[in-house]
Backbone as CSV, one residue per row, in Angstrom:
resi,resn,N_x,N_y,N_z,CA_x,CA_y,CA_z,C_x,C_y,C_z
1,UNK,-21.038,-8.945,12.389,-20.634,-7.578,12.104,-20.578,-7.408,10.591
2,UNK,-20.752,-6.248,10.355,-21.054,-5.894,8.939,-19.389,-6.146,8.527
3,UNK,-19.303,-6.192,7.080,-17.585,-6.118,6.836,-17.300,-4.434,6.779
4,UNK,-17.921,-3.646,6.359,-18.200,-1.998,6.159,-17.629,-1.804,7.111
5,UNK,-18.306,-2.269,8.194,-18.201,-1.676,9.673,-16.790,-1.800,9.957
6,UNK,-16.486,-3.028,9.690,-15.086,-4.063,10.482,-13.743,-2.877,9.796
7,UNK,-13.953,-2.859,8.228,-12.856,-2.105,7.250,-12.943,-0.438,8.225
8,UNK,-13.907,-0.128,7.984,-13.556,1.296,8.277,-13.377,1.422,10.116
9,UNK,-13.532,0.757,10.807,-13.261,0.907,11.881,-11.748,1.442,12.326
10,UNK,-11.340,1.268,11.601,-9.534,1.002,11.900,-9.607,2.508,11.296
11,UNK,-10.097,3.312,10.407,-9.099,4.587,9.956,-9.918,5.396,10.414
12,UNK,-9.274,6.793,10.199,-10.524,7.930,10.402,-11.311,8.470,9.389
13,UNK,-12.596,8.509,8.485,-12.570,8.712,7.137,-13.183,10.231,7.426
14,UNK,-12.320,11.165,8.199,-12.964,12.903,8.442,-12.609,13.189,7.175
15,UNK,-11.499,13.003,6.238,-10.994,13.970,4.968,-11.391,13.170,3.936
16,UNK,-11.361,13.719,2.813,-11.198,13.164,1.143,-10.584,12.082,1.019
17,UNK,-9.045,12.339,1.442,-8.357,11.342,1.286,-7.850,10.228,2.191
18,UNK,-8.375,10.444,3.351,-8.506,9.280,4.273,-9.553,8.190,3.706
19,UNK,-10.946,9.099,3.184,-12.037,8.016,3.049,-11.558,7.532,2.061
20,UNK,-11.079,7.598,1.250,-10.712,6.921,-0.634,-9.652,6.172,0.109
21,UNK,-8.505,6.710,0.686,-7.583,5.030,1.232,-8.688,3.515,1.552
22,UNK,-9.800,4.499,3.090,-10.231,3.165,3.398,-11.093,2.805,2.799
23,UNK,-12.111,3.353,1.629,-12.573,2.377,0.590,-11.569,1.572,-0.183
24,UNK,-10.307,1.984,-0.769,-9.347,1.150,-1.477,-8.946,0.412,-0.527
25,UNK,-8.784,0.408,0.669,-8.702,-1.062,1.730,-10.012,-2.181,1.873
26,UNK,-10.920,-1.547,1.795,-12.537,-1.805,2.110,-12.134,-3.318,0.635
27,UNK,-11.928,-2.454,-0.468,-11.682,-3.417,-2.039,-11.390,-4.518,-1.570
28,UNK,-10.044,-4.236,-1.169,-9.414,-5.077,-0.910,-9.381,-6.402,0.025
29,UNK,-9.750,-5.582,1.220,-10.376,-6.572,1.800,-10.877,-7.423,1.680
30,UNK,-12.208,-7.394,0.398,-13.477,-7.769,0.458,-12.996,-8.492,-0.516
31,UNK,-11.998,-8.379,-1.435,-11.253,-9.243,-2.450,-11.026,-10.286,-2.083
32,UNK,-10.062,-10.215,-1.019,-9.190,-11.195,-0.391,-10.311,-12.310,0.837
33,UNK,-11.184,-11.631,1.324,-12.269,-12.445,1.367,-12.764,-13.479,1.113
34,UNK,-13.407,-12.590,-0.190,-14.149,-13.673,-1.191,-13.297,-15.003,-2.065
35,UNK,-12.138,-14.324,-1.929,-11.126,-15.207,-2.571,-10.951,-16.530,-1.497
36,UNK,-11.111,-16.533,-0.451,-11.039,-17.576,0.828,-11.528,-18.964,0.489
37,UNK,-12.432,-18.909,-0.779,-12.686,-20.717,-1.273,-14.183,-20.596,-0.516
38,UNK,-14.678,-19.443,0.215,-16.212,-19.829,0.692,-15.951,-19.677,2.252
39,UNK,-15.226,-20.428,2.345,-14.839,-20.384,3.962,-15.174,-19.004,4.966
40,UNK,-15.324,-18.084,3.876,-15.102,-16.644,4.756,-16.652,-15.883,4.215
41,UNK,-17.557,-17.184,4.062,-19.069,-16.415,3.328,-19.636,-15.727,4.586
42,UNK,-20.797,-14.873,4.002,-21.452,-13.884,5.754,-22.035,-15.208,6.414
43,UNK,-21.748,-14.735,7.522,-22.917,-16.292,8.651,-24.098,-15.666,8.708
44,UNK,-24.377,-14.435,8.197,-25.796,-14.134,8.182,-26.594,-12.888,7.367
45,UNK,-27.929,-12.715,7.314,-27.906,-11.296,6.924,-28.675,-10.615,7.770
46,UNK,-28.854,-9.244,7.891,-29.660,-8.260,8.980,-30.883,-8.168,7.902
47,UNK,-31.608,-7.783,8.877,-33.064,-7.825,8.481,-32.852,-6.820,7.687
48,UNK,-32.187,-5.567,7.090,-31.874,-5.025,6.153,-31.553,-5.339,4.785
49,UNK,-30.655,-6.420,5.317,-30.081,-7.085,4.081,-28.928,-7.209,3.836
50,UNK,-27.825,-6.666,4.337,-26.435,-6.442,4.847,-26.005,-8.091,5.061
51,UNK,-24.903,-8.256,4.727,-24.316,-9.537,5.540,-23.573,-9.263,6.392
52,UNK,-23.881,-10.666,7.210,-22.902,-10.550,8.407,-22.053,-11.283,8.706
53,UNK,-20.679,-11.067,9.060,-19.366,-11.986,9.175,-18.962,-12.406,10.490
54,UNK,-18.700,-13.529,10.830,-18.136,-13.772,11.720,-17.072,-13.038,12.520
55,UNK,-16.742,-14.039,13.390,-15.263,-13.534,14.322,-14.034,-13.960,13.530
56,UNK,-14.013,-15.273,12.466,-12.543,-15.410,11.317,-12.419,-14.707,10.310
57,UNK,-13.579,-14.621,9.994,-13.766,-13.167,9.155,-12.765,-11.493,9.337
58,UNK,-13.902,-11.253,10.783,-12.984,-9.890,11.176,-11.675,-10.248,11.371
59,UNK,-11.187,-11.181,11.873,-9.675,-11.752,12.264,-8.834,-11.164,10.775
60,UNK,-9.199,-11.998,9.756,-8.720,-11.789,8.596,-8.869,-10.589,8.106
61,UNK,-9.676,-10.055,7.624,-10.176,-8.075,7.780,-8.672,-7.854,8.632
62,UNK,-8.633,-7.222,10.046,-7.452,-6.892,10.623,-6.000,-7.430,10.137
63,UNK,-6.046,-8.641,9.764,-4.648,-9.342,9.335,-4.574,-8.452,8.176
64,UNK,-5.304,-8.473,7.262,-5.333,-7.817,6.122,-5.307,-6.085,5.894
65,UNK,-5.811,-5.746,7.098,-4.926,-4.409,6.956,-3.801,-3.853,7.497
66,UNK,-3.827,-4.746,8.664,-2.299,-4.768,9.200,-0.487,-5.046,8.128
67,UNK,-1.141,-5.942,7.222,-0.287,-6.306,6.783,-0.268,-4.599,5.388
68,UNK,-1.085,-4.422,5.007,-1.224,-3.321,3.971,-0.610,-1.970,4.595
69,UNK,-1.084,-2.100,6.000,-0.335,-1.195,6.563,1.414,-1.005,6.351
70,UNK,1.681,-2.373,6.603,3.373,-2.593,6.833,3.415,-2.673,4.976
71,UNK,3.197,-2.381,4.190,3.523,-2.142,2.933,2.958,-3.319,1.946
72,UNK,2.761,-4.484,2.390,2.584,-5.618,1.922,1.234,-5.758,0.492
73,UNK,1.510,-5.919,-0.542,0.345,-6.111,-1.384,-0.440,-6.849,-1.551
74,UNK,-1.619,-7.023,-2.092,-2.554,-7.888,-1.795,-2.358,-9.121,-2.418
75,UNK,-0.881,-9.405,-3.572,-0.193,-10.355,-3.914,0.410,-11.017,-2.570
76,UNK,1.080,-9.887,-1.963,1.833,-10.726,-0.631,1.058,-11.265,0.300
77,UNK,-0.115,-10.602,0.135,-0.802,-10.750,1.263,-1.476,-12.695,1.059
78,UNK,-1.901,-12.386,-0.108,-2.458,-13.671,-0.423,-1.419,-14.794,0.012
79,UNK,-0.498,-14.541,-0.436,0.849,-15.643,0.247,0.902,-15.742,1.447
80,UNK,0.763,-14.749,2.225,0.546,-14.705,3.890,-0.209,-15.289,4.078
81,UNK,-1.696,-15.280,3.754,-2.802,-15.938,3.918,-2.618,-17.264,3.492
82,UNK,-2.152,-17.741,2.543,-2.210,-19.044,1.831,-1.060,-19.969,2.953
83,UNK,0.114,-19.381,3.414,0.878,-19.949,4.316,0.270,-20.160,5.981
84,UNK,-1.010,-19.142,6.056,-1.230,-19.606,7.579,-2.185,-20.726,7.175
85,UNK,-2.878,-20.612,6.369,-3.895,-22.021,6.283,-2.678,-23.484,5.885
86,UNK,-1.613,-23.397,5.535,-1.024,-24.589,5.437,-0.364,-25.626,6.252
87,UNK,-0.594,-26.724,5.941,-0.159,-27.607,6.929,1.467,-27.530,7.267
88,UNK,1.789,-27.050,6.191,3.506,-27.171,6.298,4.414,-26.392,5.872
89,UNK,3.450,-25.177,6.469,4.694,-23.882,6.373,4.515,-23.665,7.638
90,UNK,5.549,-22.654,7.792,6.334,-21.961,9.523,6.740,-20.873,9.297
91,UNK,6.740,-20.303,10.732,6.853,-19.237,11.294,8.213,-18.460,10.016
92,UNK,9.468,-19.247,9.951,10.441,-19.183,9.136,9.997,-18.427,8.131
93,UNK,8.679,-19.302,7.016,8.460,-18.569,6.256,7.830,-17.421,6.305
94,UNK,6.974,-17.431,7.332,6.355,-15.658,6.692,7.453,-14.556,7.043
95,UNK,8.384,-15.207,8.125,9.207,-14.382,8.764,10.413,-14.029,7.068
96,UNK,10.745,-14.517,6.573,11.336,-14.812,5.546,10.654,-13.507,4.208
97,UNK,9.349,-13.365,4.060,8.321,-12.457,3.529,8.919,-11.511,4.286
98,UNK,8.599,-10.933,5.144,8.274,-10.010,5.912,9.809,-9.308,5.732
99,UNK,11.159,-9.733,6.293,12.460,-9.260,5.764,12.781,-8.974,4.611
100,UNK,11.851,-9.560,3.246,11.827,-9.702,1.881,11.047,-7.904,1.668
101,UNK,10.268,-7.879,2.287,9.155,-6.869,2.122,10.361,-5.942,2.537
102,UNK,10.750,-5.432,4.343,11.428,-4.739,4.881,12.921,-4.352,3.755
103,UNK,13.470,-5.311,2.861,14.693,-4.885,2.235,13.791,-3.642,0.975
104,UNK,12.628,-4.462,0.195,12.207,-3.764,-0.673,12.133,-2.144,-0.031
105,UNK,11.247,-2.292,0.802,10.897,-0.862,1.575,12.041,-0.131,1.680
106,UNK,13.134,-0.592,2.087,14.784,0.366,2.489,14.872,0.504,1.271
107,UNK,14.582,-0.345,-0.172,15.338,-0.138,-1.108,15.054,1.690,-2.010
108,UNK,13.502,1.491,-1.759,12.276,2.556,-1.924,12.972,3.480,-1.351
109,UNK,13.465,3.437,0.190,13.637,4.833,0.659,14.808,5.349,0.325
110,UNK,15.707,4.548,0.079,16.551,5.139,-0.531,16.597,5.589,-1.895
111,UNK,15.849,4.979,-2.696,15.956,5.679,-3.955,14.700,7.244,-3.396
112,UNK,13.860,7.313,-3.009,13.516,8.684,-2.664,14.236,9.555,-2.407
113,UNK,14.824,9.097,-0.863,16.115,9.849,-0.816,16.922,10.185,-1.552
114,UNK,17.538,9.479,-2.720,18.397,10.492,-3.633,17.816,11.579,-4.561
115,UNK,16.264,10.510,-4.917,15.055,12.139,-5.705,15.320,13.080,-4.997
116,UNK,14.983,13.220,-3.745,14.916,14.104,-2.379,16.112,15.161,-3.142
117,UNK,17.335,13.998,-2.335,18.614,15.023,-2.899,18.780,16.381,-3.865
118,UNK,18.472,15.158,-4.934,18.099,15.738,-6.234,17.740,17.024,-6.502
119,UNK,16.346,16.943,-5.865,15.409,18.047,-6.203,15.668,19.221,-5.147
120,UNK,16.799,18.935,-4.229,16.636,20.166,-3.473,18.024,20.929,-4.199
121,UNK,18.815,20.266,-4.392,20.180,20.731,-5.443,19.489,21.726,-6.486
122,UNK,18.224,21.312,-7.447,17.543,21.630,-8.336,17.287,23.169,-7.966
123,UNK,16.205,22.928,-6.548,16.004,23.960,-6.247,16.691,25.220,-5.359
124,UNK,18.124,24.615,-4.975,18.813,25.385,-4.706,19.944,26.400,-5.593
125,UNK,19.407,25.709,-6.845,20.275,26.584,-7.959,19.405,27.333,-8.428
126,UNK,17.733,27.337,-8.090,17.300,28.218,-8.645,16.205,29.510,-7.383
127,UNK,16.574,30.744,-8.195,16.089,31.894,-7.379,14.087,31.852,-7.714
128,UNK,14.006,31.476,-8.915,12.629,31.612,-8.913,12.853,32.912,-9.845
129,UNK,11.626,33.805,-9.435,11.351,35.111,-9.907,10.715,34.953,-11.369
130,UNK,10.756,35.947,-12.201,9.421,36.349,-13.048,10.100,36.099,-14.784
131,UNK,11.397,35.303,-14.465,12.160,35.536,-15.819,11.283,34.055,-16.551
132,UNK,11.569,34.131,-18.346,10.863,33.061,-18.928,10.495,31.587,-18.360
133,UNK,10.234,30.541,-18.913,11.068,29.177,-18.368,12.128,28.960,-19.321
134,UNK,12.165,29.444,-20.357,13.341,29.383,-21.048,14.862,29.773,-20.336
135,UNK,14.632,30.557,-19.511,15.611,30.656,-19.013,15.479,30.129,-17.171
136,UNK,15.333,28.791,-16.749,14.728,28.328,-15.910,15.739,27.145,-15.488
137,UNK,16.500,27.886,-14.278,17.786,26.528,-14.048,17.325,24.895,-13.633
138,UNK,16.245,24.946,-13.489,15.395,23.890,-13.270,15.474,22.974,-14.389
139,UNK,14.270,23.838,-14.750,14.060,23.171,-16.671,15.563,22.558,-17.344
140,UNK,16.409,23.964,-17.510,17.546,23.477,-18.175,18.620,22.066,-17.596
141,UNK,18.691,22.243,-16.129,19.097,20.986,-15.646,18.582,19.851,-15.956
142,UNK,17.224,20.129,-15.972,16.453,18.872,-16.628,16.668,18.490,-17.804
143,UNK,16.733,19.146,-18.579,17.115,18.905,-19.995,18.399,18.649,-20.511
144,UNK,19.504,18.524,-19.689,20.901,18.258,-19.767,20.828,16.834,-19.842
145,UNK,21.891,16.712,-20.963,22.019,15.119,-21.508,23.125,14.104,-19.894
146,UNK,22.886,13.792,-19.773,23.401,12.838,-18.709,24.560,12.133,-19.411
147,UNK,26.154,12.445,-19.114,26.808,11.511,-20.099,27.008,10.099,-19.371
148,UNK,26.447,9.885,-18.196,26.691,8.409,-17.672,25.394,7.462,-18.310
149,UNK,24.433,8.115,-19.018,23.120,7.241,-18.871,22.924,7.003,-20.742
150,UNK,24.326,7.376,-21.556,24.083,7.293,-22.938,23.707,7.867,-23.748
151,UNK,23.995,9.239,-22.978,23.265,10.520,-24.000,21.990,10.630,-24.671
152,UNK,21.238,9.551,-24.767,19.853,9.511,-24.828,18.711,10.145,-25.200
């Protein structure tokens, strides 16, 4: 199977920005691949000229977007990868990653969540309408010195 084929199989590329995700997965993929030490070269090419990858190949392809899916970077990922080929890591550890990843992610949503907050406070003090930005409760909130952060 082509790797083209294998990457984009998994998304839908109907919009703009669906197809640009799964080319920036497609990268990646094909990164993490080639990075394999050889092990993961095409077993063949089509009379076109295309290479073609095996069945550990696609295996890895899917691991690799599965894991991108669940947030994981292609730093983590490599660690994922580098721990299943080892003789003497365990389940423990990736499981260990994976809770590591899951705290980061809560940590993310919560700091959104207070932007969130934030910006709806922002926009609940302000009416909008046709007056300057100088006079713009937005702007000016924004521009208020913060006395917890050192006046700055």
């Amino acid at each position: 199977m082509r790797l083209g084929l294998v990457s984009r199989k998994r998304g839908n590329a109907s919009d703009d920005r669906a197809f640009a995700e799964s080319k920036r997965r497609h990268a990646g993929c094909a990164a993490l691949l080639r990075a394999g030490g050889g092990c993961f070269a095409p077993t063949s090419k089509s009379a076109s000229g295309y290479r073609l990858y095996g069945a550990a190949a696609v295996q890895r392809v899917r691991l690799i977007q599965q894991a991108q899916a669940c947030g994981f970077t292609l730093a983590d990922i490599r660690e994922l990868l580098h721990l299943r080929q080892s003789d003497v890591a365990c389940c423990d550890d990736v499981r260990r990653r994976a809770i590591e990843k899951r705290r980061q992610i809560s940590a993310r949503i919560r700091a959104l969540k207070t932007m969130a907050a934030a910006l709806d406070q922002l926009i609940a003090e302000c009416a909008g309408g046709p007056q300057p930005t100088e006079e713009c409760p937005i702007l000016a909130a924004l521009e208020k010195v913060d006395p917890r952060s050192g006046g700055g």
